[in-house]
LUMTOR-740581 format. One line per field, with one value per residue: residue number from 1; residue in three letters; x, y, z of N, C-alpha, C in turn. Coordinates in nm, 2 decimals, padded with zeros to 4 digits, m for minus. Atoms other than C-alpha are relative to their C-alpha. Layout:
<rs>
gudo NUM;...;
drenba ALA;...;
n_x X;...;
n_y Y;...;
n_z Z;...;
ca_x X;...;
ca_y Y;...;
ca_z Z;...;
c_x X;...;
c_y Y;...;
c_z Z;...;
</rs>
This chain:
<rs>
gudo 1;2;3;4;5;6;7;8;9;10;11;12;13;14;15;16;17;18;19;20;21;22;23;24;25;26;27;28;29;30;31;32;33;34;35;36;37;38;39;40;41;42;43;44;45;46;47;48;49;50;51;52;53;54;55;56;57;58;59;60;61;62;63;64;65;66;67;68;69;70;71;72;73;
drenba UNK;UNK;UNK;UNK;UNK;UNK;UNK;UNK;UNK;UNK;UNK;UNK;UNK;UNK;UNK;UNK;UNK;UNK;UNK;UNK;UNK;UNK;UNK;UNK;UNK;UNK;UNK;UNK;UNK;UNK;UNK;UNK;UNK;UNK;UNK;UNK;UNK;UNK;UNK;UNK;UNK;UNK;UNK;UNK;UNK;UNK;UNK;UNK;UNK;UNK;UNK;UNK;UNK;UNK;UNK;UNK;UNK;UNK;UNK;UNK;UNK;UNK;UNK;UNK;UNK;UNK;UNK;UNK;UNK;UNK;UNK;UNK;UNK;
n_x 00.12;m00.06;00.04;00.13;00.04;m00.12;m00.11;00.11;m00.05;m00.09;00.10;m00.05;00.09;00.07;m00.04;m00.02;00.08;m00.04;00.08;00.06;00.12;00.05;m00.04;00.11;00.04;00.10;00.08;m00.02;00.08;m00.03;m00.03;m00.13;m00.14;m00.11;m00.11;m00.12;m00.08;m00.13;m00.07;00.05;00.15;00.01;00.13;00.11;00.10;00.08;m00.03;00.08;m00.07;00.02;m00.03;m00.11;00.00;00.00;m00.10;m00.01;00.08;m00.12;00.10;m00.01;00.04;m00.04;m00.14;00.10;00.12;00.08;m00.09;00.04;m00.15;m00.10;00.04;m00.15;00.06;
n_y 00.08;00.16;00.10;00.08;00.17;00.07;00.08;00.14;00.12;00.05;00.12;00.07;00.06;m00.11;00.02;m00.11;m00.04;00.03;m00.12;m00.15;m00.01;m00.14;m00.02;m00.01;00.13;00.07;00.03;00.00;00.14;00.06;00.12;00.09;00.01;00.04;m00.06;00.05;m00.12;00.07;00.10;00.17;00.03;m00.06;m00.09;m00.02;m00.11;m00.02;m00.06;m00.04;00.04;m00.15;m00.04;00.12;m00.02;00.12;00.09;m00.01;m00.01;m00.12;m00.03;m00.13;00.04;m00.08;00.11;m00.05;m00.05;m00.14;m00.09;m00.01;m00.06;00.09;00.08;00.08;00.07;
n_z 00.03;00.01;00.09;m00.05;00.11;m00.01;00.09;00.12;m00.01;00.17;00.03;00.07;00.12;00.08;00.12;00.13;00.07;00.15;00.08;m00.09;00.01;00.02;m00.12;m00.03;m00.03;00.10;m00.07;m00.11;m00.04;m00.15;00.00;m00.05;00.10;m00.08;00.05;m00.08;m00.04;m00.02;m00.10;00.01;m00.01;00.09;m00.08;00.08;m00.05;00.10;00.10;00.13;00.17;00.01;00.15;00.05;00.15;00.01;m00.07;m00.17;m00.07;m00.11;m00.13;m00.05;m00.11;m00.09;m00.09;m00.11;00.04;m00.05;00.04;00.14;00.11;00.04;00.08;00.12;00.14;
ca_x 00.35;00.36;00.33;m00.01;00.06;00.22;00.49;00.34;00.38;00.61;00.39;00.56;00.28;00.22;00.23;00.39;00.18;00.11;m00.10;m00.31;m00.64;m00.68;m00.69;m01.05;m01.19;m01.42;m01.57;m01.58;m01.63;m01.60;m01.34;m01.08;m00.68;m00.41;m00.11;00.23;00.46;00.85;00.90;00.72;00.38;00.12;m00.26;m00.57;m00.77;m01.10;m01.05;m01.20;m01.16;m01.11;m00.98;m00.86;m00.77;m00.83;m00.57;m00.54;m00.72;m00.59;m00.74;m00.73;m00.69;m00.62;m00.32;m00.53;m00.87;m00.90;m00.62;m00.76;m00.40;m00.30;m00.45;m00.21;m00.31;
ca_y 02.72;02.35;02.05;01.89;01.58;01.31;01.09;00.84;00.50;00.33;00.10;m00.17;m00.34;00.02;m00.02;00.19;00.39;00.26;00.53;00.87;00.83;01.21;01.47;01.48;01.19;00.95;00.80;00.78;00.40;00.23;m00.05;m00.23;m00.16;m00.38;m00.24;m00.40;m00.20;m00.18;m00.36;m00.65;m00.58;m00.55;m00.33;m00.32;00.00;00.16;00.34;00.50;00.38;00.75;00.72;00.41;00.31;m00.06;m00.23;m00.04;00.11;00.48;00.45;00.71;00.61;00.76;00.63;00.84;00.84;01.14;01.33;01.47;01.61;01.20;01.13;00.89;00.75;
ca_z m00.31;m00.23;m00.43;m00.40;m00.66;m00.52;m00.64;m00.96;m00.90;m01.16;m01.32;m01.53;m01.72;m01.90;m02.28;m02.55;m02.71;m03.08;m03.17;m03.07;m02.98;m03.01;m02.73;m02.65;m02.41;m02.60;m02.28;m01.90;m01.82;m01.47;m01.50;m01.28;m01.37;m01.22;m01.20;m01.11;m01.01;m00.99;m00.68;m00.78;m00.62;m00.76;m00.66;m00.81;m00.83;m00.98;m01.27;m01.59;m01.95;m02.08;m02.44;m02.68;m03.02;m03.17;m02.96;m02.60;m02.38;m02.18;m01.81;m01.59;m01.19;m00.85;m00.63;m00.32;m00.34;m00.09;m00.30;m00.64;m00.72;m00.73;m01.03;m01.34;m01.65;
c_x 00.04;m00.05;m00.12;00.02;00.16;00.11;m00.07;00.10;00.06;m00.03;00.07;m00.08;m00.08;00.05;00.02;m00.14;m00.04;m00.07;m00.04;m00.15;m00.08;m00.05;m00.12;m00.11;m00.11;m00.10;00.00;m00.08;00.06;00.08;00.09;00.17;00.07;00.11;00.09;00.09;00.20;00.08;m00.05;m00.13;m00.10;m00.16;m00.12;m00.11;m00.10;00.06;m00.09;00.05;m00.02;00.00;00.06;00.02;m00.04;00.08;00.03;m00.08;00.03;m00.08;00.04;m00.04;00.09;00.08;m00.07;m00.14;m00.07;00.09;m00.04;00.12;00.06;m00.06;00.06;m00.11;00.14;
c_y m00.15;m00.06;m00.06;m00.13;m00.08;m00.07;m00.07;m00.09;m00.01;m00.10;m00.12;m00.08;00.14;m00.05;00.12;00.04;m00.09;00.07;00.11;00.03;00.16;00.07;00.05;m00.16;m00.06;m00.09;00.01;m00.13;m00.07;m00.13;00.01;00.00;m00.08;00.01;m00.07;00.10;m00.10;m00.07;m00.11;m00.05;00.06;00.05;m00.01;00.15;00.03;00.09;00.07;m00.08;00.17;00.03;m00.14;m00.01;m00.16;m00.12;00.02;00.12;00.15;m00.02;00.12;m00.05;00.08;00.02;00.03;00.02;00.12;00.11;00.01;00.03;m00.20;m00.07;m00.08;m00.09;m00.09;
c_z 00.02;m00.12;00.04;m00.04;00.09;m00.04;m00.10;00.05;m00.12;00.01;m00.09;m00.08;m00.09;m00.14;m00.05;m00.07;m00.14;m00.09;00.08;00.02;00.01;00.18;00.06;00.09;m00.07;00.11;00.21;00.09;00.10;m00.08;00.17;m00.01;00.11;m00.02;00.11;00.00;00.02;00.12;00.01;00.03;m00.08;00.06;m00.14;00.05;m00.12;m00.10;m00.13;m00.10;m00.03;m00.18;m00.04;m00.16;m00.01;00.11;00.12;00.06;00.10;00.11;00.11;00.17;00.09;00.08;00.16;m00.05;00.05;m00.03;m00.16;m00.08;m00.04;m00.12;m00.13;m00.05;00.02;
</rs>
């Protein structure tokens, strides 16, 4: 069986958790994420808001948009 999912980018503006917004999505809302990455650049892609708590935000985006297996929170 092959692998479908591709590599995850390594994002460097990801925050620690500081809590558990529970394991049920609470919405599925069109944003924007910009994510830097460990070589210094950095991409903007669409995204969901999916789940949050007071302080951050879980988004949910695609690294391929015509590959369903590349999807990273």
């Amino acid at each position: 069986m092959s692998d479908r999912r591709p590599p995850e980018l390594t994002v460097t503006n990801r925050l620690p958790s500081v809590g558990t917004p529970g394991a049920r999505p609470m919405g599925n809302i069109p944003v924007l994420v910009r994510l830097l990455l460990d070589d210094g650049t950095e991409m903007w892609r669409p995204a969901r808001a999916n789940r949050w708590t007071a302080t951050q935000v879980l988004v949910v985006w695609q690294n391929d948009s015509s590959n369903p297996w590349s999807t990273q929170m």
